[in-house]
N, C-alpha and C positions, 0 to 999 in steps of 0.2 A: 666752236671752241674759241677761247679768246689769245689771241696774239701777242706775245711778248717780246719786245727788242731787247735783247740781253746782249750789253759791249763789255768786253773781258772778261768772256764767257770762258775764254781757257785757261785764265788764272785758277789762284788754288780758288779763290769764295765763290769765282763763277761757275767751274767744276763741278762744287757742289753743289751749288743753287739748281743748276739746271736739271738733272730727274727729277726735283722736287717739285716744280714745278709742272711736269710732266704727271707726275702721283699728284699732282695738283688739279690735273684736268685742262691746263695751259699749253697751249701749243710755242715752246720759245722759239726764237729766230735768232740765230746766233751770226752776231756781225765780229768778226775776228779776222787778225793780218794773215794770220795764213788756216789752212783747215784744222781741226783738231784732228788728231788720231789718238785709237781710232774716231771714224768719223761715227755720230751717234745716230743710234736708227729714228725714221718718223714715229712720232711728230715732229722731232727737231727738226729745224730748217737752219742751213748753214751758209752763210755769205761770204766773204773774203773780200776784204776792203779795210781800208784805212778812214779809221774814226774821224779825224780833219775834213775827209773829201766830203762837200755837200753834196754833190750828186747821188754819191755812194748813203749817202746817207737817208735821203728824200726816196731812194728807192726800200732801201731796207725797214724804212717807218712807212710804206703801203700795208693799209688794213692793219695795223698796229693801235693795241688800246692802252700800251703801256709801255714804259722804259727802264728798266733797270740798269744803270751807269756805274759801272767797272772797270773801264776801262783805265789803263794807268802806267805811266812811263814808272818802273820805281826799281833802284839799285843802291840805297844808302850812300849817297853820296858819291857815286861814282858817275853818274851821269852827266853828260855834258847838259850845264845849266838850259842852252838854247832847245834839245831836244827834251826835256824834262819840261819847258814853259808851252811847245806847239805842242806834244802829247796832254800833260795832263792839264793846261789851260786852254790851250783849242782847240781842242776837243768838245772840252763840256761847253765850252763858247758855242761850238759849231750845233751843239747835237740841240743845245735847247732853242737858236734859232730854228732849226729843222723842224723840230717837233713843233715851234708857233706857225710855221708857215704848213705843216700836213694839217 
């Protein structure tokens, strides 16, 4: 079965994406700051890591053929600009050097 990295899998769109993909015949791997609850049965796979760290990240893209990128600092303007630019800029910075280097 094929491997899917899913980051902000516990928001509302990645909530829903993920059994679909599961009725899809996809095994996702869910990389999220803390576990969802409930936590979801296999095939899910659930990581706990922060989107920025590469380590965290080079581990969670093993045996992955794909990325679906969700992840996202987001409060209408209530956010402190600085954590609003490392979340949803370095983030996607981080994840697509990741993915050149797996």
């Amino acid at each position: 079965m094929t491997r899917v990295l899913v980051t902000g899998a516990t928001g509302f769109i990645g909530s829903a994406l993920v059994p679909r993909l599961v009725q899809a015949g996809y095994v996702p791997r869910l990389l999220a700051r803390r576990s969802p609850s409930p936590v979801p049965p296999p095939p899910v796979e659930v990581m706990v890591g922060d989107v920025t760290d590469g380590d965290m990240l080079r581990v969670a893209l093993a045996d992955v053929s794909a990325v679906v990128h969700m992840a996202a600092a987001t409060s209408a303007g209530r956010l402190d600009p600085a954590v609003a630019f490392r979340v949803n800029v370095g983030a996607a910075t981080a994840l697509v050097g990741a993915c050149r280097r797996a």
